[in-house]
C-alpha positions as CSV (number, residue, x, y, z in Angstrom):
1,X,-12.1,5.2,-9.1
2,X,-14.8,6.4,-7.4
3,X,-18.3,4.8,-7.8
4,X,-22.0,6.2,-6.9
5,X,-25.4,5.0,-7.1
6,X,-28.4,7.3,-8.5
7,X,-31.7,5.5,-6.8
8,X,-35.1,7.1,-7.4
9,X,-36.1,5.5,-3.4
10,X,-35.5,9.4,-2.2
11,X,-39.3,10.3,-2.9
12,X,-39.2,14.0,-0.8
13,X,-36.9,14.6,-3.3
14,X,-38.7,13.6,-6.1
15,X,-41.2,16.4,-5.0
16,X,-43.6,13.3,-3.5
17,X,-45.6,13.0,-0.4
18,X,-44.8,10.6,2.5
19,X,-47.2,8.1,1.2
20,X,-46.2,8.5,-2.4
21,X,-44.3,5.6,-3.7
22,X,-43.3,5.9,-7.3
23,X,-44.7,3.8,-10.4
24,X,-41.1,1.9,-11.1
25,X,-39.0,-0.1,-8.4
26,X,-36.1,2.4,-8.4
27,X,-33.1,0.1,-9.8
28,X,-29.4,1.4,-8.4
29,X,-27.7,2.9,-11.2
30,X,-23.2,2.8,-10.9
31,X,-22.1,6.1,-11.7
32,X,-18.1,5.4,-12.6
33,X,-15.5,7.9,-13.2
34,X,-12.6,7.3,-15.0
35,X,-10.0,8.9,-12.7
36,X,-7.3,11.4,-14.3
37,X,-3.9,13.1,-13.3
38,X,-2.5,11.0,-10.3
39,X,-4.8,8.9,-10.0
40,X,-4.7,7.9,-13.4
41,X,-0.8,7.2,-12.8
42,X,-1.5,5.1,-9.8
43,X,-4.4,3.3,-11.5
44,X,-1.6,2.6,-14.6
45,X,1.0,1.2,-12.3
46,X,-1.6,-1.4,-10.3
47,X,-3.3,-2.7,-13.6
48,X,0.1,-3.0,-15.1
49,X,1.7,-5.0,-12.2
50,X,-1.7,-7.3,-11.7
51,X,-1.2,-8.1,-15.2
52,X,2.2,-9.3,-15.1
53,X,2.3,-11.3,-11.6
54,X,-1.4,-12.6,-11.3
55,X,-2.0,-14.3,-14.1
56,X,-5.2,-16.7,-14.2
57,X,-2.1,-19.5,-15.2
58,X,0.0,-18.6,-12.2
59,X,0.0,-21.4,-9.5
60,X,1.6,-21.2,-6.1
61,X,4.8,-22.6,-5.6
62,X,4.4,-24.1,-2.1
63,X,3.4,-27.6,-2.7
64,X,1.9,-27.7,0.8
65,X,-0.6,-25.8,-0.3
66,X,-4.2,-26.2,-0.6
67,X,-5.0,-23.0,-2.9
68,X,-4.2,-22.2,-6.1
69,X,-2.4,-18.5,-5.4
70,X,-1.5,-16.5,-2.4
71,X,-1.5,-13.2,-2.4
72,X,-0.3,-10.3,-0.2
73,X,-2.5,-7.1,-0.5
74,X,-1.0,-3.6,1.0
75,X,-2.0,-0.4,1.8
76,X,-2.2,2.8,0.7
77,X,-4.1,4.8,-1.9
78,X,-2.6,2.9,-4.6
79,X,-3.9,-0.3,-3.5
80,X,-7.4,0.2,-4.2
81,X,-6.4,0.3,-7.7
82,X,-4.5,-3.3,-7.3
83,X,-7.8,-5.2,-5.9
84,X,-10.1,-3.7,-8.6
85,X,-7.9,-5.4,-11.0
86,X,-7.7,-8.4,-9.4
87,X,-11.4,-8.5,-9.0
88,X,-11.7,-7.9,-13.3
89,X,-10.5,-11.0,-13.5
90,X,-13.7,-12.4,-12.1
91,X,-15.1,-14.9,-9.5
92,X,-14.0,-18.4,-11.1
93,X,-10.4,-17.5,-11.1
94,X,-10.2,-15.5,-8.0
95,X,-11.6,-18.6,-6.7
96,X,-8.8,-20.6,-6.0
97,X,-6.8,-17.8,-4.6
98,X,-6.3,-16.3,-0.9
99,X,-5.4,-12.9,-0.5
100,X,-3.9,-11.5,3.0
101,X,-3.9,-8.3,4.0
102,X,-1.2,-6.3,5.6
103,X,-4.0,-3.7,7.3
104,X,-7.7,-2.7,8.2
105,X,-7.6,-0.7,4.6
106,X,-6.5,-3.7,2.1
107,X,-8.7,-6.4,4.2
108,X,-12.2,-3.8,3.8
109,X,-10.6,-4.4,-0.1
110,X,-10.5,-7.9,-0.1
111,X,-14.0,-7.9,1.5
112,X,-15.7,-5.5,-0.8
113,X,-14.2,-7.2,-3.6
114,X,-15.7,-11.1,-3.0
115,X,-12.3,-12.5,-2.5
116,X,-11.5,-15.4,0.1
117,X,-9.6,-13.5,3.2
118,X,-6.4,-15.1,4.6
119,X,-4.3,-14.5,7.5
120,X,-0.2,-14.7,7.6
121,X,-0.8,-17.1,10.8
122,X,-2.6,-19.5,8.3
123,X,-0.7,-18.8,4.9
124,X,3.1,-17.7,6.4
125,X,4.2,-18.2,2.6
126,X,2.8,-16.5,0.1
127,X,3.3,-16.0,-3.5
128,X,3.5,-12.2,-4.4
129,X,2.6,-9.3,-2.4
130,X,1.6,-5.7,-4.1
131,X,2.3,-3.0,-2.0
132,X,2.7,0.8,-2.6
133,X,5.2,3.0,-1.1
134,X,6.1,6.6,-0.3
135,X,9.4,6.9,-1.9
136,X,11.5,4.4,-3.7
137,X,15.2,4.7,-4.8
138,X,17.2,3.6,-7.8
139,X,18.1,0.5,-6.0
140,X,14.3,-0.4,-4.8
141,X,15.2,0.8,-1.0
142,X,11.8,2.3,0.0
143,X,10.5,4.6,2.7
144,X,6.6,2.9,3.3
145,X,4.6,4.0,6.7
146,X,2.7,6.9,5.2
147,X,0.2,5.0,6.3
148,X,1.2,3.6,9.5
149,X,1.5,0.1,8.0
150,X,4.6,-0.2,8.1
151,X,5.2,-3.2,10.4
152,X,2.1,-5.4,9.0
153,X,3.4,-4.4,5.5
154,X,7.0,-5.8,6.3
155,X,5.5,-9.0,7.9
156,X,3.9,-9.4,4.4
157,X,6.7,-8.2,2.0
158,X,8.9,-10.8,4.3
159,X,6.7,-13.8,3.7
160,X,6.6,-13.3,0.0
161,X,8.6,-14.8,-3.0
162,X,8.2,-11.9,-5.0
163,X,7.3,-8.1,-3.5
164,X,6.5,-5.9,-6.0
165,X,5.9,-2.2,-5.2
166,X,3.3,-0.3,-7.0
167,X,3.0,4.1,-7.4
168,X,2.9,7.2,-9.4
169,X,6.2,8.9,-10.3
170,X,6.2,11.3,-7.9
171,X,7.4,8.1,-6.2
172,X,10.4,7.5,-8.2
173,X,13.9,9.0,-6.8
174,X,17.3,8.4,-7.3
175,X,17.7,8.6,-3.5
176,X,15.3,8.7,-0.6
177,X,14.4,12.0,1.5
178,X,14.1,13.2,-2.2
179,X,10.6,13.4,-2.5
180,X,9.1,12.1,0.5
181,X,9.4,15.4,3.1
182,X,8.1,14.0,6.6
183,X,11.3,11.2,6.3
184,X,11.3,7.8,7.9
185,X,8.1,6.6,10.2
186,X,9.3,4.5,13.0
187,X,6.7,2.8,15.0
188,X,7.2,2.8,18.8
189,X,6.0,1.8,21.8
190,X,4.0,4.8,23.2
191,X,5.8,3.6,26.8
192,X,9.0,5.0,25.0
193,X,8.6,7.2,22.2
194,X,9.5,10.4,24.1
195,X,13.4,8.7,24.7
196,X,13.5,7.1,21.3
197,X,12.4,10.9,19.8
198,X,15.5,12.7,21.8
199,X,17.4,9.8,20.6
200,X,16.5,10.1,16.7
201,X,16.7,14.4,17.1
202,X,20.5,14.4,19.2
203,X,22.2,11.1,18.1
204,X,20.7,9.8,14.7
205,X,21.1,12.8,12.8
206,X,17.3,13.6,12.2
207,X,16.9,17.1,14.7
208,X,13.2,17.3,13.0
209,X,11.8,14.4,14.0
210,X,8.6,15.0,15.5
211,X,5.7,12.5,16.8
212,X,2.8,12.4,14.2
213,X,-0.2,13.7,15.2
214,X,-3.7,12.7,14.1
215,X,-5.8,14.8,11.8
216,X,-9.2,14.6,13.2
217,X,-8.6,13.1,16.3
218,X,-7.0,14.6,19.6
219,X,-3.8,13.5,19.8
220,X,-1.2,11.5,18.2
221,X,-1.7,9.0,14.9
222,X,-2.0,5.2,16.9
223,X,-1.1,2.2,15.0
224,X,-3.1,-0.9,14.2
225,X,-1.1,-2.7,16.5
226,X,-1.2,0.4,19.4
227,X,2.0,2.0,18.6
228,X,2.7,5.6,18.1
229,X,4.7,7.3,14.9
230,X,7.6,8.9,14.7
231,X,8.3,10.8,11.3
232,X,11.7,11.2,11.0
233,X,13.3,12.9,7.9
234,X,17.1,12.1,8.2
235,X,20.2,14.1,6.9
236,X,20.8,13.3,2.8
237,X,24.0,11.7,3.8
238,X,22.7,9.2,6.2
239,X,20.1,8.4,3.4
240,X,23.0,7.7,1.2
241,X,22.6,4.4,3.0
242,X,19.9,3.4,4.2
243,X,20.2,-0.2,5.0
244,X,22.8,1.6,7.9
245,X,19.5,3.9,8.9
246,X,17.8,0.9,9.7
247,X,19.7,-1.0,11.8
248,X,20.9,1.4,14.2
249,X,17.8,2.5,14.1
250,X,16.2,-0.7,15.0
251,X,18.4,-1.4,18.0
252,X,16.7,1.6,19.8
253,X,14.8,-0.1,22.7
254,X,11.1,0.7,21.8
255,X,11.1,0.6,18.3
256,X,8.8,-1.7,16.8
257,X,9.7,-1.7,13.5
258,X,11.3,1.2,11.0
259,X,9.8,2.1,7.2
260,X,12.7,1.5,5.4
261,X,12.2,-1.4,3.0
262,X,16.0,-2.4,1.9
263,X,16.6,-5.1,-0.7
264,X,13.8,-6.8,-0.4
265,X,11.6,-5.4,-3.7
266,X,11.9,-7.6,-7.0
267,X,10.3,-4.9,-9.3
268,X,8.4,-1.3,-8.6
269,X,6.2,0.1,-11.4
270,X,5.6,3.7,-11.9
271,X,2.9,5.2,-13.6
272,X,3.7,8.1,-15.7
273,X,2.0,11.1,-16.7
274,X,2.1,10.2,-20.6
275,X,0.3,6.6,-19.7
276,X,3.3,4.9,-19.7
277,X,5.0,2.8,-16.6
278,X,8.5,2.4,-15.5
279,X,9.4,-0.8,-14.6
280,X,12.5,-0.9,-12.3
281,X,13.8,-4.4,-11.3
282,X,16.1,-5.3,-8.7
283,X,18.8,-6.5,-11.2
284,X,19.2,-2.6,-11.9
285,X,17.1,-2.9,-15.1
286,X,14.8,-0.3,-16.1
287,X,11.9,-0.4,-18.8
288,X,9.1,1.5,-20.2
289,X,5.9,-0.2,-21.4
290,X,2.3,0.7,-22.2
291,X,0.2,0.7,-19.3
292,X,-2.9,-1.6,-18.9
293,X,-6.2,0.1,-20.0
C-alpha cells in the first residue's frame, strides 16, 4: 500500500509569487492505492493471518504479565502489510498490547503505526510472532534472511508460542532451493567469513556460495548486529533435509546464526493470485479460505 499526500503549501508551483500565500489553509489530502498482483497476494496473506491470531479477545497467556497481548513483528516486504492490519483495529485495542520487533524495518512499523514498542529483553515470552519468509516447504521448514534478519527473526520466532509465517505463493514449495535461487544466508562474523565461505564452497556442498554484496553501498551487505552474509544455495539433495543443513552448518566457528527455520512454524498463509490463501499447518493440514478484504 503506498500512501501520498497532495498539499496546495507548494505556491511556485501553484504559479504564485514568493509572497503569495493562497486563500485556503492547504489541508493534506491521503492518496491510497489499492495494491494489485503480488502485492495484493502478500497484502491477502497478512490480513488473513492478523485476523485469525490477533483477535481484540485474545489475551496473553503468561500470567506474569502486565499487558494484554505480546506480539512479535518481522521483516520483510510482507510485514508492512501485517502492522497495517493490526493498526485497523484501532487505538483502544492496540492499547493493551506490546509489539517487538525483530529489526530496524518492523520497529519504523511499530512506530509509524502508534503502537507501544517492546523489547525481547523486557518481554522474553511473547504470544505470536508474524513473520514472512523467502521460501517455505511442505513441512513449514523455511529459508528467511532475504533480508538479513535472520538472527533477530529467530530470537523472536524462538520466544513465541505460536510463529506464524506470512507470503505470496511464489513462496510456497514442496522443497526448499525450489524457488528461492540465492540459497541459504548464513550470518558470520566478518573476522571469519573468508574460512567459513571455502568451507561452505569445498566441504558443505554449496560451490556457489558467494558473500552478498550491497546494492548501493561499496562493499558487502552488514548486518544489524555487524555481521556479513553469506548466500549459500546448497545441492537439492542436502535440502532434502534441512534440519541436517543447519546443524553442521552451525558448528562452523564464525557463524552467527543460519536462515533455516526447521520445525518451529505453527501455520504459513499464502496469498494466491485468485484472492484466495493457503493455509498450511504444522500438523500437515492444508486449507483454502477467502482472504480478508
Amino acid at each position: 500500500m503506498q500512501v501520498g499526500s497532495a498539499t496546495a503549501g507548494a505556491a511556485s508551483e501553484a504559479g504564485l509569487g514568493a509572497g503569495a500565500s493562497l486563500k485556503q489553509e492547504a489541508v493534506p489530502v491521503p492518496i491510497v492505492q489499492k495494491p494489485s498482483g503480488i502485492e495484493s497476494s502478500k497484502r491477502l496473506a497478512a490480513y488473513t493471518a492478523v485476523d485469525h491470531y490477533i483477535k481484540p479477545e485474545h489475551r496473553t497467556s503468561f500470567q506474569s504479565s502486565r499487558v494484554d497481548q505480546i506480539v512479535g513483528i518481522g521483516s520483510g516486504s510482507t510485514v508492512p502489510y501485517v502492522v497495517d492490519r493490526i493498526a485497523q483495529q484501532g487505538k483502544e485495542v492496540n492499547q493493551g498490547r506490546v509489539f517487538v520487533p525483530t529489526g530496524f524495518q518492523s520497529r519504523q512499523l511499530i512506530v509509524a503505526a502508534g503502537l507501544t514498542l517492546g523489547d525481547v529483553d523486557e518481554y522474553p515470552s511473547i504470544d505470536v510472532t508474524i513473520d514472512g519468509a523467502d521460501e517455505v516447504d511442505r513441512e513449514l521448514n523455511l529459508i528467511k534472511g532475504g533480508g538479513a534478519c535472520h538472527l533477530r527473526e529467530k530470537v523472536i520466532a524462538e520466544a513465541a508460542e505460536t510463529f506464524v509465517v506470512v507470503a505470496d505463493y511464489r513462496k510456497n514449495s514442496e522443497f526448499l532451493g525450489t524457488n528461492y535461487p540465492p540459497g541459504v544466508p548464513i550470518e558470520v562474523v566478518p573476522f571469519a567469513y573468508g574460512k567459513v565461505l571455502s568451507a561452505v564452497q569445498k566441504t558443505f556442498g554449496a560451490p556457489k556460495a558467494t558473500l552478498r554484496m550491497a546494492v548501493k553501498k561499496a562493499g558487502p551487505v552488514v548486518t544489524d548486529n555487524g555481521n556479513f552474509v553469506i548466500d549459500a544455495p546448497f545441492e537439492r539433495e542436502k535440502m532434502l533435509d534441512p534440519a541436517s543443513v543447519l546443524k553442521q552448518t552451525k558448528l562452523l566457528t564464525g557463524v552467527v546464526e543460519v536462515g533455516l527455520f526447521c520445525n518451529m512454524a505453527k501455520a504459513a498463509y499464502f496469498g494466491n493470485e485468485d484472492g484466495t490463501v493457503t493455509i498450511r499447518r504444522a500438523d500437515g493440514t492444508v486449507e483454502e479460505v477467502a482472504g480478508a478484504a
